[in-house]
C-alpha positions, 0 to 999 in steps of 0.5 A, a space after each residue: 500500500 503506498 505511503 499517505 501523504 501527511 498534508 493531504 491524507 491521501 496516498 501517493 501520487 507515484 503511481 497514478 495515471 492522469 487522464 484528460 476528460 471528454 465527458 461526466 455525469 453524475 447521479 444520486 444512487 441510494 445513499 451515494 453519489 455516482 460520476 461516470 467519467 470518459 477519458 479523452 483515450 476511451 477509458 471509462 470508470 465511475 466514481 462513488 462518493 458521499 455527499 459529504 466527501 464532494 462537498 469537499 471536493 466542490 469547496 477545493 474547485 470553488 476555490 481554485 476557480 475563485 483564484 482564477 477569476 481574481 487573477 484574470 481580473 487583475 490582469 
């Protein structure tokens, strides 16, 4: 099992596979939510989550897009 990175809690990024996406669609099933993702390459997965775990995650984009917007607007 990799190493967990103390910062982030999650495991180490050195043997991840970085994809580009084409496409997702979410769907609440049961309890959870449901991504299916397409890669640019074909490659499809699905992603299960908790609402609690993407609402983190929704937190983390907002402020990277937040980051964007002011430094476009500083430009």
């Amino acid at each position: 099992m990799p190493a967990a990175n103390t910062e982030t809690g999650m495991a180490d990024t050195a043997d991840v596979t970085t994809y580009t996406i084409k496409q997702a669609l979410a769907a609440q099933v049961g309890d959870h939510i449901e991504i299916a993702v397409e890669a640019e390459d074909g490659t499809k997965l699905k992603l299960k989550a908790t609402a609690d775990q993407l609402d983190a995650l929704v937190g983390d984009l907002e402020t990277i897009l937040d980051a964007d917007d002011s430094d476009g607007e500083s430009a």
